[in-house]
Residue, then its C-alpha position, 0 to 999 in steps of 0.5 A: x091416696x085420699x088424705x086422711x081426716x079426723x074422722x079416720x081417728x074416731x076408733x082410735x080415740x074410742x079405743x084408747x079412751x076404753x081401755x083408759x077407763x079400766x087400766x090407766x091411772x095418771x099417776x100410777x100409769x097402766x098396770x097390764x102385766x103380760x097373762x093376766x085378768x087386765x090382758x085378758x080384757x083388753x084383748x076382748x075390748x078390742x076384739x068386739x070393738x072390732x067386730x062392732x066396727x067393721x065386722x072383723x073376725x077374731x082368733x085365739x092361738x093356743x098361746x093366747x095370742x090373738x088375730x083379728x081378721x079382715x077378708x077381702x070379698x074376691x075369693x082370688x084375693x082371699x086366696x093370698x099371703x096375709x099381710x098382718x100388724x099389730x103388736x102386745x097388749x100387756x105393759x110394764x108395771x107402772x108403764x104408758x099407754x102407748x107401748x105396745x097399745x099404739x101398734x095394735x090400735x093403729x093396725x085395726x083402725x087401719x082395718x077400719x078405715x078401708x072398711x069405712x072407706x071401702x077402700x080396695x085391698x087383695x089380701x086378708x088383713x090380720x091385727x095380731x095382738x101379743x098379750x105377753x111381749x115385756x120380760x118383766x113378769x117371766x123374763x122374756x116376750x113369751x107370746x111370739x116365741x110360743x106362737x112361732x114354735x121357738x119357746x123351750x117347753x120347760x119356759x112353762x114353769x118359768x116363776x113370775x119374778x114380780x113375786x106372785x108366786x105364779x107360773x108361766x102356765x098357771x098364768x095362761x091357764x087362770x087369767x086367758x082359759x088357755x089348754x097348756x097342754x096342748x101348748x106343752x105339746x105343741x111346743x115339745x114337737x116344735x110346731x108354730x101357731x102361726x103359719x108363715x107361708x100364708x103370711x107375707x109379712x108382719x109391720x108393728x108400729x109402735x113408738x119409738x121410746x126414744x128421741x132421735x126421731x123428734x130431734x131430726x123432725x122427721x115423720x116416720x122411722x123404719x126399723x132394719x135391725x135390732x139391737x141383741x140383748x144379754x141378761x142373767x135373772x138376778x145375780x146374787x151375793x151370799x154373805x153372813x148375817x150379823x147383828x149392825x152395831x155389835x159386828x167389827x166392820x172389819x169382819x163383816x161379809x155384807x151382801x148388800x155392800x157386794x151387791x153396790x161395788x158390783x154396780x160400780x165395778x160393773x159400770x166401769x167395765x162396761x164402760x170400757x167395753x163401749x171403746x169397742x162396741x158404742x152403741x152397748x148400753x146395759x141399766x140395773x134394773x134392781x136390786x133387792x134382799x131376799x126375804x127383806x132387809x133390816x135396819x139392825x142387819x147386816x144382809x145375809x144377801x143381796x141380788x142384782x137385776x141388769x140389761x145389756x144390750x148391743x147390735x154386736x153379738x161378740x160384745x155381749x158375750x164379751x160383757x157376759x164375761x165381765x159380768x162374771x170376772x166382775x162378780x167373782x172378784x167382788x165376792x173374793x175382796x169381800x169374802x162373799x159368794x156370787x151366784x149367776x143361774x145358768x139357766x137365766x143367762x138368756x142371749x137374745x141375738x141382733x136381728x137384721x129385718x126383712x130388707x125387701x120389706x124395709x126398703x117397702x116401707x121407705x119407698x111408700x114413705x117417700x112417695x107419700x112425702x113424708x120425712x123418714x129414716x132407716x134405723x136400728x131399734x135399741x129396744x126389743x120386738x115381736x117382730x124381731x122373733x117373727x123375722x128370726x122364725x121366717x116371717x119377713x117383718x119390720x117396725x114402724x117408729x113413731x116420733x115422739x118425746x117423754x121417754x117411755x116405760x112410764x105413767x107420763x108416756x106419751x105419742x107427741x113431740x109436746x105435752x099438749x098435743x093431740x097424739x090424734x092430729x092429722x099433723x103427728x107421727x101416729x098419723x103418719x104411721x096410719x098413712x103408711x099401713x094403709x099403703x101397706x095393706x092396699x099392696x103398695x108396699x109388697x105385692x100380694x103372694x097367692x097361696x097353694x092351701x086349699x081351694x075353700x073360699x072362706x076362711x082365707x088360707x091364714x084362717x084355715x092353718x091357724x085352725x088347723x094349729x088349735x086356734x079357736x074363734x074367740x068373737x063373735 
């Protein structure tokens, strides 16, 4: 393969520079809260960048997500198995500008560099754009599960739990012209957006949030399994509210209180549960009382908002249930009620990625000469929704440190290098996906659709599903 240069980086500079102008802010990082205005242009930023690129063509599903296509110019090639990238747009409240952004920006310079190039490849090349994958804002990655068919209907009145007093479906409907009854009834018969068997595979890159990479001083990492999670929405403590100073502290029913031995208590429990299953992790992500606390009062309530997560599936139905037995017996030393919503409790089971695509991507990184591992991913993915639905999919980790979910993010081992040298983790990614989409990684599958020479078969059942052109 020819080595890159820095001129295969250009697009990429330029795209993260743009969508810095309009959602970055060093202090505050970036605020691109899954189906909302910020998403929306981003999604129309990379779009036309692409389009004024490399002549890309882009597609809108009717979840909103969105497929940025590249055909080959054979119509025996065009007539195969799409192989697609990509990952989500939108970020945490206060998040970086890589999560989610790396991924789609490598995918479509990876496009960009074999049009520049004119690079051979036998396959149409799609960079899928995810506009809500962080659960922050509706509690879970709603753009893969509704374009593969898997978002229960009733997800569409889901509350915004930031507090906009939005939902699921106004969101779409106001902020990405979205029809959602067409969703609705797309997803009451249970038909994905996506197709799958015109699709061969599905590879995100995206960084890796963590820093085993950086400390082994290794290049690449490849993702063949994810980690389960298992959460509850707030769990919520009801006492009594009193008046600070007048009220016995004997006699006292203080929510907030619940709410902090829970934490503890909670903590301890888990803790022992490590003993059995060591890679369970869980954090508390908040915790709050509704309708505002006071100095001069003992809160009426208090809720609790927590992640656990683990490879094992038994483990995180054993935490669910310390979860309970811990609640339960707080609110009885305290002389409280604890309240968890059934239809929160959300287990999202482990997902083990497509092995022959795993060991695709280990051998192209291997004959590419550069150091890489096989892992477990600790966070969540899109792609862990793809695989689940059929699709074969995997992630591609990029080595970086500094954490993530917040301002200070970044895609470097340090502060001040450039995530765009020829010499990073980012550049070895592009490397990879280049051999991907060249079919190194996995030989192109022909499709029995439909003998029409354009659009490719993707095209044609993404249209066939409801998904409209959205640019040109």
């Amino acid at each position: 393969m020819t080595p890159l240069t820095q001129e295969d980086f250009i697009f990429s500079r330029t795209l993260f520079a743009r969508l810095a102008t309009v959602h970055h802010k060093p202090a505050q990082g970036v605020n691109r809260l899954g189906y909302t205005k910020e998403t929306r242009q981003a999604t129309q930023l990379l779009c036309h960048g692409a389009y004024n690129a490399f002549g890309a063509i882009a597609y809108q599903d009717l979840a909103g997500t969105c497929y940025i296509v590249m055909e080959p110019t054979d119509p025996q090639d065009r007539a195969n198995a799409a192989l697609a990238m990509g990952s989500h747009t939108d970020a945490v409240p206060n998040g970086g500008q890589y999560d989610g952004m790396a991924g789609v920006i490598a995918g479509l310079q990876t496009m960009e560099i074999i049009a520049r190039q004119k690079i051979p490849f036998h396959a149409p090349l799609v960079t899928v754009l995810f506009p809500n994958e962080e659960s922050s804002r509706f509690q879970f990655a709603v753009s893969a599960k509704a374009s593969t068919g898997r978002l229960p209907v009733e997800a569409l009145a889901a509350q915004d739990k930031l507090g906009s007093g939005e939902t699921l479906a106004y969101a779409m409907t106001a902020y990405h012209s979205l029809d959602t009854q067409k969703l609705q009834e797309a997803l009451a018969s249970f038909r994905a957006l996506m197709p799958h068997e015109e699709l061969a595979a599905f590879v995100e890159p995206h960084i890796e949030q963590s820093d085993e990479l950086a400390d082994a001083q290794l290049d690449i990492g490849i993702v063949h399994s994810i980690k389960g999670t298992h959460r509850a929405g707030y769990v919520r403590f009801d006492g009594r509210a009193d008046h600070s100073g007048a009220c016995p502290q004997a006699e006292r029913q203080d929510a907030v209180l619940g709410g902090a031995h829970f934490i503890v208590k909670l903590e301890e429990g888990l803790t022992r549960l490590r003993q059995q299953a060591a890679d369970l992790t869980f954090s508390f992500g908040d915790t709050r009382v509704v309708g505002g606390g006071s100095l001069n009062i003992v809160s009426a309530n208090n809720e609790v908002l927590f992640d656990i997560r683990s490879s094992d599936e038994n483990a995180l139905k054993k935490a669910m249930d310390i979860v309970q037995s811990t609640g339960q017996t707080v609110a009885k030393q305290r002389g409280l009620t604890f309240t968890i919503n059934e239809k929160d409790i959300l287990l999202q089971k482990p997902v083990q990625m497509n092995p022959a695509l795993v060991s695709g991507l280990a051998s192209a990184a291997e004959q590419l000469g550069l150091k890489a591992k096989t892992m477990p991913s600790g966070p969540g993915h899109d792609s862990a929704i793809l695989q689940q639905s059929g699709r074969a999919s995997s992630v591609l980790f990029i080595p970086h440190r500094n954490g993530s979910h917040r301002p200070d993010e970044r895609m470097t081992l340090g502060e001040q290098e450039d995530p765009f040298a020829l010499t990073s983790g980012y550049a070895s990614t592009l490397r990879v996906l280049l051999a991907y989409a060249q079919g190194q990684v996995i030989k192109p599958q022909r499709c029995g659709l439909s003998r029409k020479t354009r659009p490719c078969p993707f095209v044609q059942k993404l249209i066939s599903r409801g998904a409209v052109q959205v640019f040109p």
